[in-house]
C-alpha positions as CSV (number, residue, x, y, z in Angstrom):
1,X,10.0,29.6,-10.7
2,X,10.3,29.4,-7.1
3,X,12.8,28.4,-4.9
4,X,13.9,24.8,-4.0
5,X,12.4,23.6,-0.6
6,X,15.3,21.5,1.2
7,X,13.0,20.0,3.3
8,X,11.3,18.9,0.7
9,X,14.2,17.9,-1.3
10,X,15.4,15.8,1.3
11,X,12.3,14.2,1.9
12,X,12.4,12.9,-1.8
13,X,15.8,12.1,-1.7
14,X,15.2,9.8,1.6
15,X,12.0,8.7,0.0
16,X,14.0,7.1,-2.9
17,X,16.7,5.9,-1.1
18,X,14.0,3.5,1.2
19,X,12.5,2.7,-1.9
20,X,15.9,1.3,-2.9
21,X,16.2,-0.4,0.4
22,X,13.0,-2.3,-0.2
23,X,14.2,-3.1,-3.5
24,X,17.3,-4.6,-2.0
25,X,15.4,-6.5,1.0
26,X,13.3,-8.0,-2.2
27,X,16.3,-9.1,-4.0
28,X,18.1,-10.6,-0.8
29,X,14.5,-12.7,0.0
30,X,14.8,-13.9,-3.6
31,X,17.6,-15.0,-3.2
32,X,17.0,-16.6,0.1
33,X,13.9,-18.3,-1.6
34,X,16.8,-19.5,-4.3
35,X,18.8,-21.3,-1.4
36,X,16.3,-24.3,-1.1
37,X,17.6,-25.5,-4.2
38,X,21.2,-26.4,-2.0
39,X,19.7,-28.6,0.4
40,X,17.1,-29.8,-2.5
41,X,20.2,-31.1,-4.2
42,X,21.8,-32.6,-1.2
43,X,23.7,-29.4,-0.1
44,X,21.7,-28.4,3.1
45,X,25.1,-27.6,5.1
46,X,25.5,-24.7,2.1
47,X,22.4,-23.5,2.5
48,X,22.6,-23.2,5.9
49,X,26.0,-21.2,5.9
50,X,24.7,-18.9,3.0
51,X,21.7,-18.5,5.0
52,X,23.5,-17.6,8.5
53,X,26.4,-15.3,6.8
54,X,23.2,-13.3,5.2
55,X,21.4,-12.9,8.3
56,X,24.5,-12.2,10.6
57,X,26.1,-9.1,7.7
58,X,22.5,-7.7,7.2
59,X,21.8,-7.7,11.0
60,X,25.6,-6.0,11.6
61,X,25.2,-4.1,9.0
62,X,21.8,-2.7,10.4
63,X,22.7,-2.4,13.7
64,X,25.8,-0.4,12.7
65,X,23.6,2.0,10.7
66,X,21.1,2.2,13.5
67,X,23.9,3.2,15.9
68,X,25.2,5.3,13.6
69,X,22.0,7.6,13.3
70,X,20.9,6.9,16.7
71,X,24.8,9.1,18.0
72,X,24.3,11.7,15.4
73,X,20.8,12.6,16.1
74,X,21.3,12.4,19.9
75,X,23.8,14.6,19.5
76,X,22.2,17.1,17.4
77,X,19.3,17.1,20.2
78,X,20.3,20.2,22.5
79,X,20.4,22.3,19.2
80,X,17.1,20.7,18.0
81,X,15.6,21.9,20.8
82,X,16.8,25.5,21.2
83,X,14.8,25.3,17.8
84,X,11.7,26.0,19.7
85,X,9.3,28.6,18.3
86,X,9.5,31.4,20.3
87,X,7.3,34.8,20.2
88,X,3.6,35.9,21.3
89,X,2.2,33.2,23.4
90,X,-1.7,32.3,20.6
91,X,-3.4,31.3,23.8
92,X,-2.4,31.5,27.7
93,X,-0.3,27.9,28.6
94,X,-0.3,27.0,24.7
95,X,3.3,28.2,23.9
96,X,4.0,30.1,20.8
97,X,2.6,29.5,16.9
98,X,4.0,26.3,15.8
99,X,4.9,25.5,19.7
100,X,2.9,21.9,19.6
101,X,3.8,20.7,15.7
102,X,7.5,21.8,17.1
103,X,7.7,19.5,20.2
104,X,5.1,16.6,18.9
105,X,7.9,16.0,16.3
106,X,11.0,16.4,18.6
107,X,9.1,13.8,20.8
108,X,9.0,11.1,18.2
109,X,12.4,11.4,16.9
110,X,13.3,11.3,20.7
111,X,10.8,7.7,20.6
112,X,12.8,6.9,17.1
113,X,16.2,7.1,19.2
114,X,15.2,5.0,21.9
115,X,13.7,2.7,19.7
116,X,16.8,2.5,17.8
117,X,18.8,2.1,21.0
118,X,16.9,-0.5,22.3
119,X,17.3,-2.8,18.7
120,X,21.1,-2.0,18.9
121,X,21.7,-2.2,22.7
């Protein structure tokens, strides 16, 4: 039997716990669907408070989780990048093996970050 990948294993772990987001953002559009019944039963103030506390914790709770992330990954960025393959150059100007997989991916997390900072700024 072969050894455990951690990339790997953290991939699926992430994996499921999106999928359990999605699950949650279902169940909290349910139940936004379910509010209509307040107003159709001559409670459209509750509806309308129910319906702004949701969208006010989710997007705090969001934004907090975005900032969050966004802080620990740009810190983590000056050792990300010393991560650089390094070694025989596979073609003049190219960089090392794995030199343009390395720095395509460290320039979309560094996209990711600004996105995230622009949603949360």
């Amino acid at each position: 039997m072969t050894d455990p990948d951690p990339a790997r294993e953290a991939r699926l772990a992430i994996a499921r716990h999106l999928a359990d987001l999605h699950r949650l953002h279902l169940a909290l559009a349910a139940d936004s669907r379910a509010l209509k019944s307040l107003t159709v039963g001559g409670r459209p103030l509750a509806e309308i408070e129910i319906a702004a506390e949701m969208l006010e914790q989710y997007m705090a709770a969001t934004d907090a989780f975005l900032e969050n992330m966004r802080g620990r990954f740009e810190t983590r960025l000056p050792t990300l990048r010393r991560g650089e393959p390094h070694g025989t150059e596979v073609a003049p100007g190219q960089g090392a093996m794995g030199h343009g997989p390395f720095w395509y991916a460290f320039s979309r997390l560094c996209v990711a970050l600004r996105q995230a900072a622009r949603r949360v700024g």
